[in-house]
C-alpha positions in Angstrom: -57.9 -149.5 54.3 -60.6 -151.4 51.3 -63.1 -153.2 53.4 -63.8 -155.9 50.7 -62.1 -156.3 46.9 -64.5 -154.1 45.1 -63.3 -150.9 47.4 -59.8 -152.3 46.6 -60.5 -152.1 42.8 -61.8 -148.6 43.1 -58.8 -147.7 45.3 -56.8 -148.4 42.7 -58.9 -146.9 40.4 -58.4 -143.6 42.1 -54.1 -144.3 42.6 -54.1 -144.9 38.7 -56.0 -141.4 38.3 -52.8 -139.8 39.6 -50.2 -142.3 38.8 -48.2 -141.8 35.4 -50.7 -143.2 32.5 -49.1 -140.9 29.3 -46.2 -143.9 28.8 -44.7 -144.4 25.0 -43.2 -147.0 23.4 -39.4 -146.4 23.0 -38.2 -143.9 25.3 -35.8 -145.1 28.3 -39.3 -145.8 30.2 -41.3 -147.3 27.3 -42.7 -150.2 26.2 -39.8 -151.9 24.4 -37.3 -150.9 26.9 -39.6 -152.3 30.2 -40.5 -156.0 28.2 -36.9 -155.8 25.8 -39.1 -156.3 22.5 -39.2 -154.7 19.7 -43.2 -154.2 19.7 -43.1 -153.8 15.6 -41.2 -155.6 14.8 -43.0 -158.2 16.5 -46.3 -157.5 15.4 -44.9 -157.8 11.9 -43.7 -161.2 12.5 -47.8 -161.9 13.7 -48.7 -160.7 10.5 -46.6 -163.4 8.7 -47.6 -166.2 10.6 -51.2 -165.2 10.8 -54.4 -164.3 8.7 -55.0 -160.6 9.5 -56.2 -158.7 11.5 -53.9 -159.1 13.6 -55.4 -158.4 17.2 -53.0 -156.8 19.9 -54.4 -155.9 23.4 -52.5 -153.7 26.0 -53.6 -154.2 29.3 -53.3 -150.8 31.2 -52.6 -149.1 28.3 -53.2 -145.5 30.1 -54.4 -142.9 27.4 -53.1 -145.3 24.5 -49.7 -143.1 23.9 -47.9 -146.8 22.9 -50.5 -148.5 21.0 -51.0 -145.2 18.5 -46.8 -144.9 18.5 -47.0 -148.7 17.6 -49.9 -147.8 15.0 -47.9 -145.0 13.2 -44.7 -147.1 13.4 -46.4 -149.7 11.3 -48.1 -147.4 9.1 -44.8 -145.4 8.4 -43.2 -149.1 7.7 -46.2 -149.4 5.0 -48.7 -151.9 6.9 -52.0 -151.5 5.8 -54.2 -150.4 8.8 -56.7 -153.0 7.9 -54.4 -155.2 8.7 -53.7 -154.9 12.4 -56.5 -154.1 15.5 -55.4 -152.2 18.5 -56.9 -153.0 21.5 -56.4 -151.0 24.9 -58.0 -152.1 28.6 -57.6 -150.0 31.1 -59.6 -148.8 34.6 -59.8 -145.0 33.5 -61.1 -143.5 30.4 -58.5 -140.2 30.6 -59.8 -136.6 28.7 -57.6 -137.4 26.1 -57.3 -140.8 24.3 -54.8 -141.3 21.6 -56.8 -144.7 20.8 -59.9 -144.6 19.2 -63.2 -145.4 22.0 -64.5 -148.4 20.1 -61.2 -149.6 20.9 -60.7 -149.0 24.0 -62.0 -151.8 26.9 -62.6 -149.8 30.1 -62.2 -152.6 32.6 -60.0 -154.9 34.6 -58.4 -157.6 33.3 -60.0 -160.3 36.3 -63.5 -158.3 35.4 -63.6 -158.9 31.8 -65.9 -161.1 29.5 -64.2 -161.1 26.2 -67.1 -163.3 24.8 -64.8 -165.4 22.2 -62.6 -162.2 21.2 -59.0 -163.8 21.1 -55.9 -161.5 20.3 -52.5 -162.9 18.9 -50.4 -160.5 21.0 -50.8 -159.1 24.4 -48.9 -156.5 26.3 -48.5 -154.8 30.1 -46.2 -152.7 31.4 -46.9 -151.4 35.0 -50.3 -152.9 35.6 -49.8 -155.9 37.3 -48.7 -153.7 40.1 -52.0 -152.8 41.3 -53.9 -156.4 40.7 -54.4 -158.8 43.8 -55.5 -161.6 41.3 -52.2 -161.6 39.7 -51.5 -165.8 38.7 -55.2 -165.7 37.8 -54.5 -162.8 35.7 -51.4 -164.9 34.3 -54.2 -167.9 33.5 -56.8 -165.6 31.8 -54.6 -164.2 29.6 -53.2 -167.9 28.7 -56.0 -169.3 29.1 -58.6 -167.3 27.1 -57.2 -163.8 25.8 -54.6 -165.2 23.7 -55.3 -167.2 20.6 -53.2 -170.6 19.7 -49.5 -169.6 19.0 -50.2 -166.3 20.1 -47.3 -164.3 22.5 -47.5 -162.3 25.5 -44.9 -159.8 26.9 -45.8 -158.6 30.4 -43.9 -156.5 33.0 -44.6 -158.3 35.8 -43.4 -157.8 39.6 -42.2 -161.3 40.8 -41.5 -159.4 44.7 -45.3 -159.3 44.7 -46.3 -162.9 45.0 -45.9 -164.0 48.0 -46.1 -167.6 49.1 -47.4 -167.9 52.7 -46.7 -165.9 56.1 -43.0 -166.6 57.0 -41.0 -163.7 57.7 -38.3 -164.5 54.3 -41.6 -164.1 52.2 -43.1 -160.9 54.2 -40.0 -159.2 54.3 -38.1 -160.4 51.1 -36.6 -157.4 49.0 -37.1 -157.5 45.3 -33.8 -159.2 44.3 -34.7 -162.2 46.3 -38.9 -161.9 46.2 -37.9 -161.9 42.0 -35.5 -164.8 42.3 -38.1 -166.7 44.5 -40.8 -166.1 42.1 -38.1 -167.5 39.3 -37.8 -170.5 41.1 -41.8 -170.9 41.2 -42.6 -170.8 37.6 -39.2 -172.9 37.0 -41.1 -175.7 39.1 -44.0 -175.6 37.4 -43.0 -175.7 34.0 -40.6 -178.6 34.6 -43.7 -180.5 36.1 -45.7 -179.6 33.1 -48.6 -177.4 34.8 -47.6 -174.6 32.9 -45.9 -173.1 29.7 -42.6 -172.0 29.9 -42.7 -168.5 31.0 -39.0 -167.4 30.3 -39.3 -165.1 32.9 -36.4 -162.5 33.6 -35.0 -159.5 35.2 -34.9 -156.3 32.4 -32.1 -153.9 33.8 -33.1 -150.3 33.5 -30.5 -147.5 33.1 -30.5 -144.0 33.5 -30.7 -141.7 30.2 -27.9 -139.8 31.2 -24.0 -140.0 30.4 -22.7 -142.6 33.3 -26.2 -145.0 32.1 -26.3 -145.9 36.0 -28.7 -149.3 37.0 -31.3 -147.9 38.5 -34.2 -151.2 38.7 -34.2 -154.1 37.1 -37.9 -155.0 35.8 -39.8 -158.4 36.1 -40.4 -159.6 32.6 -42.7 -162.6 31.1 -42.8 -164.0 27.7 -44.6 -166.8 26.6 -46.3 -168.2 23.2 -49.7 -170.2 23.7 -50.0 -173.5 23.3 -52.6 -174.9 21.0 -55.0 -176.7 22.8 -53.7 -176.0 26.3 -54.3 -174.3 29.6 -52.2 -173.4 32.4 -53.1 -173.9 36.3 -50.6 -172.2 38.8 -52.6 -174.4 41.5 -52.2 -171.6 43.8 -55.4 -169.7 46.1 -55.2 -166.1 46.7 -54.8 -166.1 50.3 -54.5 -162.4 51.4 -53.2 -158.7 50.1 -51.3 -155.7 51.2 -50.9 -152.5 50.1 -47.3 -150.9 49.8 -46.3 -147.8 49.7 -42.9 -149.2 48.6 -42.7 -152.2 46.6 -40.9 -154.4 47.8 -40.8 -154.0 52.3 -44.0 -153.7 54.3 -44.9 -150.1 54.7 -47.7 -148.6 57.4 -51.2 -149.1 56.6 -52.3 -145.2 56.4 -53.9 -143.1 54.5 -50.9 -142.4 52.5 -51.9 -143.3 48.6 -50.5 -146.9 48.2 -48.6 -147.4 45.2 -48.2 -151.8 45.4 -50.5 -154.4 45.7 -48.5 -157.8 47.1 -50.6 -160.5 46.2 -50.1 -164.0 49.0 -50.5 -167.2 47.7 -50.9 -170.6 48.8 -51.6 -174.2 47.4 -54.8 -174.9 46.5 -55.9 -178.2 48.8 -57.1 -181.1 46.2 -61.0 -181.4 46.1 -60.3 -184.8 47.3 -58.9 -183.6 50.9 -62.1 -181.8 51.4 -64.8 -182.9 53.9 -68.0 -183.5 52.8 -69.2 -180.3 54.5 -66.3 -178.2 53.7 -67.5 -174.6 53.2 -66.4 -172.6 50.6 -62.7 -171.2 50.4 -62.8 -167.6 52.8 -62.2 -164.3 51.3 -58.9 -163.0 51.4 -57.6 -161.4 54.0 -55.4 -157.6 54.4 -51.7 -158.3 55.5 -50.2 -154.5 57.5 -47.5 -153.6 59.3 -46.8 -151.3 62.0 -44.1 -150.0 63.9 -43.7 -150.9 68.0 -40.9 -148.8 69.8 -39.0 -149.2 72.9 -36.4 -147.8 74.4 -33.7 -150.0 72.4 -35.1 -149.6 69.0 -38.2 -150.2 67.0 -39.8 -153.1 65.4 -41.9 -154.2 62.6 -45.3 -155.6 63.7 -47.1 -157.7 60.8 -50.8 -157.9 61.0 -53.5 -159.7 59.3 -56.7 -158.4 59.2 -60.0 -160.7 58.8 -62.9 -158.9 58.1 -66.5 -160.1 59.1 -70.1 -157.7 58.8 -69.9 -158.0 62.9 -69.8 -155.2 65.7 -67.4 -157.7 67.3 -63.3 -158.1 66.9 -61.4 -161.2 68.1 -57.8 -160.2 68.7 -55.4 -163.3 68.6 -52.2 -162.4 70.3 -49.1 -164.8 69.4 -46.4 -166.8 71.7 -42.6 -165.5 72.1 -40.9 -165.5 68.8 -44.0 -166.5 66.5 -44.2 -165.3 62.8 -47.1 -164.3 61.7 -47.2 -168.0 59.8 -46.6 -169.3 63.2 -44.2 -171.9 64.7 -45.3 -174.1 67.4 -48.8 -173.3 66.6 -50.8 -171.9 63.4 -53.0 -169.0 64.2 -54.5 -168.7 60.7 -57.2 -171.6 61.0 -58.1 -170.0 64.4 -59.1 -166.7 62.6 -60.6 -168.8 59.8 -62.9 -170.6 62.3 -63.4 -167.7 63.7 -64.9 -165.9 60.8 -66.7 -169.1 59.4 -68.7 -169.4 62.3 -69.9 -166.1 62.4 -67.8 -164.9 66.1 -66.4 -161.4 64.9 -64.0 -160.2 62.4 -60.7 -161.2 63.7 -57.1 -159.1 64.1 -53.7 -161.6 64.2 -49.9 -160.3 64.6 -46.7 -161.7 64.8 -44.4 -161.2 68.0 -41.2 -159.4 66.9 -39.1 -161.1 69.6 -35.5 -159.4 69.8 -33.2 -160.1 72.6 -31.1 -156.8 72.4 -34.2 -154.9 74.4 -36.9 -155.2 77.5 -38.9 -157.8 76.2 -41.5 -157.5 78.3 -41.5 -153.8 77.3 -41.6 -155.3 73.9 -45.1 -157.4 74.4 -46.9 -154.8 76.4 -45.7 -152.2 73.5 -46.7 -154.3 70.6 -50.0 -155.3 72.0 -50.8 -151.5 72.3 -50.3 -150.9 68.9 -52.0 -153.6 67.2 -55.0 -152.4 69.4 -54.5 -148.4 68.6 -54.5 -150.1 64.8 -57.5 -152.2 65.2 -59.4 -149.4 66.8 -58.4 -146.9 64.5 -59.1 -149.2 61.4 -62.2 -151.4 62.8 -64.4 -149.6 60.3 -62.6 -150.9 57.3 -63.3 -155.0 58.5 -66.7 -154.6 60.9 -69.7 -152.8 60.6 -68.7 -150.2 63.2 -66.0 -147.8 64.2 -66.5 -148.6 67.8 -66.5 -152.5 67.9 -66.7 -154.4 71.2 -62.7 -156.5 71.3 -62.3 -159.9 72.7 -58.4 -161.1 72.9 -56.9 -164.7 72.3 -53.4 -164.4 73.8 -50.6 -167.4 73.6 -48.0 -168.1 76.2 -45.9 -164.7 76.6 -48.5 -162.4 75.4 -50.7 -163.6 77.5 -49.5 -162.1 80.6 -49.5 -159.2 78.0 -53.2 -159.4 78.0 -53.8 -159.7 81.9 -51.8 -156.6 82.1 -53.5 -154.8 79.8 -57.2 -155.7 79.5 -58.6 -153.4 82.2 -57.3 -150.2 80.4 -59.7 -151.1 77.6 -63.4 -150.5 78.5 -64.2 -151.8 74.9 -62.8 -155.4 75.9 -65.3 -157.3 77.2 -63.9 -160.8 77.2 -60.0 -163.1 77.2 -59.0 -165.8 76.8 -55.5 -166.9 78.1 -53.7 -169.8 76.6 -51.0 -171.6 78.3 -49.9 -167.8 80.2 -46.3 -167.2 81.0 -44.9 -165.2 82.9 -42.6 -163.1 80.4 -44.3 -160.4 81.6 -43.4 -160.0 85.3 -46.3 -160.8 87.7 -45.9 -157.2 89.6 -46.9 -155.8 86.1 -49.5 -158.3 85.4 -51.5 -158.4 88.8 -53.1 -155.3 89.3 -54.7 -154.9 85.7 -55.9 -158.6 85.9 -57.4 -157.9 89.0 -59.1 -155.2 87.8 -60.4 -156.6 84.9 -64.2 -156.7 84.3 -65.0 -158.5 82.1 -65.3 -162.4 81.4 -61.7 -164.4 81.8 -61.1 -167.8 80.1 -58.0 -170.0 80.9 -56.8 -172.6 79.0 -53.8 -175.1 79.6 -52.9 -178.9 78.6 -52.4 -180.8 81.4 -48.7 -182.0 80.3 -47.4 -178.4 79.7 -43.9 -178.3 80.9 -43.2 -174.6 79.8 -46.3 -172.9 81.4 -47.2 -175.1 84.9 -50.9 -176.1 85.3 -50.5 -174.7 88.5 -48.8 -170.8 87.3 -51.8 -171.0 84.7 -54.2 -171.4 87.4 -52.7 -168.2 89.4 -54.5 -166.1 86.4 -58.1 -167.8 87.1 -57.5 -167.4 90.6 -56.3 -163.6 90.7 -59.1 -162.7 88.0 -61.3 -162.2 91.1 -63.6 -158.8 90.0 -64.0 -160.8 86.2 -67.7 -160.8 85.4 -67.7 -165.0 84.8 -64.2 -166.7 84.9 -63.3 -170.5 83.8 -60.3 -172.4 84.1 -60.3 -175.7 81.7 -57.5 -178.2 81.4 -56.7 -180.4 78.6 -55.4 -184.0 79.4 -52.7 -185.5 77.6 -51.5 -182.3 76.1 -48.3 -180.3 76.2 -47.7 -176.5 75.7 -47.9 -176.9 71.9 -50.8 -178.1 71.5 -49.2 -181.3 69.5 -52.0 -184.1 68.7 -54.7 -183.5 66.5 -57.3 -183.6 68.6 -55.3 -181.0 71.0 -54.9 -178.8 68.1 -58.3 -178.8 67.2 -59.6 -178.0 70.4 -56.4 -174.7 70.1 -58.4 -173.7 67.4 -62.0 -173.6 68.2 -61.3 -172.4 71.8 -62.4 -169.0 70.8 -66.2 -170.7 70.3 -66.0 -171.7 73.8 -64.3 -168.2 75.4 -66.7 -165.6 73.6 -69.2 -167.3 71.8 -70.9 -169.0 74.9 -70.5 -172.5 73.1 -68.9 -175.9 74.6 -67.0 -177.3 71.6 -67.4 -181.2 71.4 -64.8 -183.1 73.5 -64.2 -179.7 75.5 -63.4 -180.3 78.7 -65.8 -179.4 82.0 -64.3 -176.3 83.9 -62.6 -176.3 87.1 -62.9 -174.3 90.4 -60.6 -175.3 92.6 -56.8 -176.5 91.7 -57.3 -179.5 93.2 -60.2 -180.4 91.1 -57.7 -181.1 88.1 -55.5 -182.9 90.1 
């Protein structure tokens, strides 16, 4: 799995080596049929309304097969070649070019510097694909490729943008992930933010005699308005690589074919503390499978990575997304990374009341760590990284059950433990654990008992240090602010040997909470 962007880009680089890069203009699976344009015919219409050259720039144009059909088209239609400049970018210079190399732009499209070069028409078919960046690559093209009045016709995958961490936009399937991305851009433009993009689904047909629907292509067209840029207002949050598009498929060594980009709102300078640190890298979204006896289910992961020998594993409550319900799990990752604690590994909890679910919890917390194991060197600086687990509610008796199997986990921290897992299955691992043993419960919690949370403290009894901290005034969900914050840095106070302000003192004895 890429560590960081730049192994992304040349990931891709290496799946476009192989992928299909000889594409024409007019067959079934060209150009015109993929964006429903006549590419000529357009380009003569350019050359009416502006002074030549005319500038055209395909982005992943391949070897160039279109733009030298689209050349001899216009030539054969008595266009003077003077009068027309075509442009391709792409991330591979292939052994044979049917554009000519002063012509030809080998880069990205987020990576270039076109230093003032504008073009009056600009193309894509199958390239947006394999960009994370894909509304900035939207902007750019606006924004700065295209001169004033000039068009752009782009294939582009809709499925692939993702808005936040719910399970409709993990697991949407490309009619509705394209219809969601419709509804997007239809928002924008009636608020003004951005051009209309008259975005719409292409049908594709088999060439033989029954002309069956096989896809129907994502397709963009809009003209640039003099004088006028576009903002989508939207932070690329995280990526994941697909080898489908359009369902979450195992994070393996398999060449990945998709890039899904996920987005989120961009928070107004003005909602910024003074010290607010810059906006964190984005982060890799996986899935994995988890089977029992009844079935298997899809785990979602989302991988933070940090230059640390350290992983902090946060392990979610019954029935929690990997957005979260009751509680948000992102900013604990994020504060996690910011101050420097570890990279950090965050799932969702596939909760399905057909099967065992406390086979179900025990199962998927084995998995994420065989995954976080096997993939460590990919988001830390070592293949063998010491693990320290966060665990919510039901997991966390998931946790205590489990630890001691794990010589590389060194430290947990139990939040508000329940007892989904039974407490025959949870005591002996727990009191074998070595390690150090952090509990944490609000005072007010009416789903996990102050007193059921302190059996874990006291049963921890071989744990290298152990601490059992109650918050007042607090419930299971963490509900006020101040609660809340205290959810998320919690992790500073478990396994980074720091007492986070307003943290309560520890307790020893049940009583002394009382």
């Amino acid at each position: 799995m890429p560590k960081t962007e730049p192994d992304l880009y040349m990931r891709v680089v290496d799946i476009n080596r192989r992928a299909c890069h000889h594409r024409g203009l007019r067959s079934n699976y060209g150009y015109d049929s993929i964006l429903d344009v006549d590419l000529e015919q357009c380009c003569r219409s350019l050359h009416g309304r502006f002074p030549p050259p005319i500038r055209v720039l395909d982005i992943g144009c391949g070897d160039g097969l279109a733009l030298a059909q689209l050349a001899e088209g216009l030539a054969k239609d008595g266009a003077d070649p003077r009068d027309f400049e075509l442009w391709g970018m792409g991330l591979n210079r292939y052994d044979e070019m049917y554009i000519p190399p002063g012509r030809f732009i080998e880069s990205g499209l987020n990576a270039y510097r076109s230093d003032g070069m504008q073009f009056h028409l600009v193309i894509s078919v199958f390239t947006f694909h394999y960009m994370w960046h894909k509304l900035e690559g939207l902007e750019k093209i606006h924004n700065q490729l295209l001169a004033d009045n000039g068009m752009a016709y782009l294939h582009f995958p809709g499925y692939l943008v993702r808005s936040g961490e719910s399970y409709d936009a993990l697991n949407q399937t490309e009619e509705s992930g394209n219809r969601l991305f419709a509804d997007f851009l239809r928002r924008l433009e009636s608020d003004g933010a951005i051009c209309p993009m008259n975005y719409r689904l292409i049908p594709y047909t088999s060439d033989d005699e029954d002309c069956a629907l096989l896809a129907e292509f994502g397709s963009i067209f809009f003209c640039k308005r003099p004088g006028r840029s576009i903002r989508f207002g939207q932070t690329l949050k995280a990526f994941a690589l697909f080898t489908r598009g359009f369902s979450c498929g195992r994070m393996n060594d398999n060449p990945p074919t998709y890039v899904a980009s996920h987005y989120a709102p961009v928070v107004p300078e003005r909602e910024f503390a003074p010290t607010r640190t810059p906006p964190l890298p984005p982060y890799r979204i996986a899935s994995i499978p988890s089977t029992i006896p009844r079935g298997t289910f899809q785990v979602d992961l989302a991988i933070h990575a940090q230059e640390s020998d350290r992983v902090v594993v946060i392990c979610p409550g019954a029935c929690d997304s990997l957005a979260g319900q009751a509680l948000d799990y992102a900013p604990v990752a994020e504060e996690i990374i910011r101050t420097g604690l570890g990279a950090a590994v965050r799932y969702d909890d596939p909760y399905d009341h057909r099967g065992d679910y406390a086979a179900l919890i025990l199962e998927s917390l084995r998995q994420v760590l065989a995954f976080t194991l096997r993939e460590a060197h990919s988001f830390c600086i070592t293949s063998d990284p010491r693990l320290q687990v966060m665990a919510y509610s039901s997991s966390a008796g998931a946790v205590a059950a489990l630890a001691a199997e794990y010589p590389c986990i060194d430290a947990i921290l139990l939040v508000a433990p329940s007892f989904d897992v039974p407490r025959e299955l949870i005591l002996p691992g727990l009191r074998r654990f070595r390690g150090d043993v952090r509990v944490l419960i609000g005072d007010n919690d009416r789903v996990v008992l102050p007193q059921q949370a302190f059996w874990y403290y006291e049963n921890a009894d071989s744990a290298r240090s152990r601490e059992y901290v109650e918050i007042s005034c607090c419930g299971h969900d963490f509900e006020q602010p101040h609660n809340r914050q205290l959810f998320i840095r919690s992790p500073l106070w478990a396994f980074g040997h720091t007492r986070p302000e307003g943290f309560p003192p520890a307790c020893t004895t049940f009583s002394d909470c009382c």
